[in-house]
N, C-alpha and C positions, 0 to 999 in steps of 0.2 A: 533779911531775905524777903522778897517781896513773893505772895501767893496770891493764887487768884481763883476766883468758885467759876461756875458753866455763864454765870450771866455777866461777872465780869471780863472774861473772855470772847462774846458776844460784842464786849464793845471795841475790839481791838483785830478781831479776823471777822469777816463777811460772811463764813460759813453759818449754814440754819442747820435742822431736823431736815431731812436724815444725813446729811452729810459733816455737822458737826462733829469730830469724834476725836475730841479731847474732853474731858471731864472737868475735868480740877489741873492746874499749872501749883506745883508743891515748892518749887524752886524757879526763881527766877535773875537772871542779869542781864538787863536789856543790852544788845547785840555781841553776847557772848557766848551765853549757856540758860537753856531751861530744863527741868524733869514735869514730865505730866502723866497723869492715868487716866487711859481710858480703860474703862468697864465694860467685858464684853457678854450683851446678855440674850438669850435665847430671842426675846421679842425683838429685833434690829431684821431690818426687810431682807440683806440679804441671806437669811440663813432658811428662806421661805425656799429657793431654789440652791444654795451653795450648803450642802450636799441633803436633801430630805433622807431624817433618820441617820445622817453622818454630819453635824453642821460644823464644818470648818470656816474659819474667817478669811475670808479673799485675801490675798496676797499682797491685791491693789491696793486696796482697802489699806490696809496696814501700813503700809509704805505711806497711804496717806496722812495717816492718821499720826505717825513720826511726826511726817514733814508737818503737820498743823502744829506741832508744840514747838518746832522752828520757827514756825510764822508767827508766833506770838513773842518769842526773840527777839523777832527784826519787827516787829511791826509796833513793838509796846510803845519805840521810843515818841512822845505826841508830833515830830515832825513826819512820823510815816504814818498815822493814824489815817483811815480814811483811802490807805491805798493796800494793794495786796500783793501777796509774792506768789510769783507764777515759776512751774520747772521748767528748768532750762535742760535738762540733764538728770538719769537718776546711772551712779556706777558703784559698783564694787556692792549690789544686791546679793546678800546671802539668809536663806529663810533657815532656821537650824532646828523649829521644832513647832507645829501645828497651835494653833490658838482658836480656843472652842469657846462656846458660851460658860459664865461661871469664870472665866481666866479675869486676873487685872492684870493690862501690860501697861509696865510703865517703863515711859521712854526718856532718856538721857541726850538731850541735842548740844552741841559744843557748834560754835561756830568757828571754822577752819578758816574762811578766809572770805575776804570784800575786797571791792574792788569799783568804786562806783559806787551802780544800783545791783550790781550781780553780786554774789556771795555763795559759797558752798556751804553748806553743813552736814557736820558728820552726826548720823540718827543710830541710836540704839533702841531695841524694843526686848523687856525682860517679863519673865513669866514665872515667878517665884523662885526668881535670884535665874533664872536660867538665860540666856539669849534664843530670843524669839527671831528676831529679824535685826539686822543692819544695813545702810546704805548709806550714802554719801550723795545728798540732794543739791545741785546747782540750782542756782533760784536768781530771779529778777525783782526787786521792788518797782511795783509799778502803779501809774494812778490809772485805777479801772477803766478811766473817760479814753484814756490814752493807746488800749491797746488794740496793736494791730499786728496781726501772727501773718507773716509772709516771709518768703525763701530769703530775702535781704537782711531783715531782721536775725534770722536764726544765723547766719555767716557773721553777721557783725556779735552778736552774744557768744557764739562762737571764738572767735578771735580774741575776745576780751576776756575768756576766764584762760585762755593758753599760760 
């Protein structure tokens, strides 16, 4: 089983400080399935404004933080090295129980289904065996030089994951 620490991770999704928010990849099989933990600790910026004296973890945030141990999935194998997977879609989002500083969630990504460059993954997020959050993330592999978000594009990614 392939693992992977913060710096080897770094060489495989694009994300930096503060937007990196995956930790450690504990399980891996490139475009199939990974588990990762991120660590959620009182110093991270947005608990400066989400909620003073009440800090809960954004929502967004969370959902992102799944989908990044998806994109280390799709992105370990070296012919997608160098490119990144962008949403196409996030459905079937159910938040089931608040995630504060001091939590470790660790998230379970299975890949559902490819198609191309498109692909779904189904994201779980657990919080001392509990379900934190789930979703089901549409996504594109794409070479960063290459992208352009306009109403044609979104119809044609559209059609391709029906």
């Amino acid at each position: 089983m392939i693992t992977l620490d913060a710096i080897e991770i770094q060489k495989i999704i694009p994300h930096r400080y503060p937007m990196l928010l995956v930790d450690r990849i504990l399980e891996l099989e490139p475009m199939k399935r990974a588990v990762g933990v991120k660590n959620i600790t009182m110093n991270e910026l947005q608990f400066l404004g989400h909620f003073p004296g009440e800090p809960i973890m954004p929502g967004v945030l969370l959902i992102e933080a799944m989908a990044q141990v998806g994109g280390v999935a799709m992105l370990y194998p070296e012919e997608n090295r160098g490119k990144i997977a962008v949403f196409g879609k996030i459905d079937n989002v159910r938040f089931r129980r608040q995630v504060v500083p001091g939590d470790q969630v660790i998230t379970t990504t299975e890949v559902v289904k490819i198609r191309g460059n498109m692909g779904v993954i189904h994201c779980e997020g657990k919080v001392d065996g509990q379900v934190a959050c789930e979703c089901d993330c549409t996504f594109a592999i794409m070479d960063p030089k290459k992208i352009l978000i306009n109403e044609k594009n979104v119809k044609i990614c559209s059609k391709m994951m029906k």
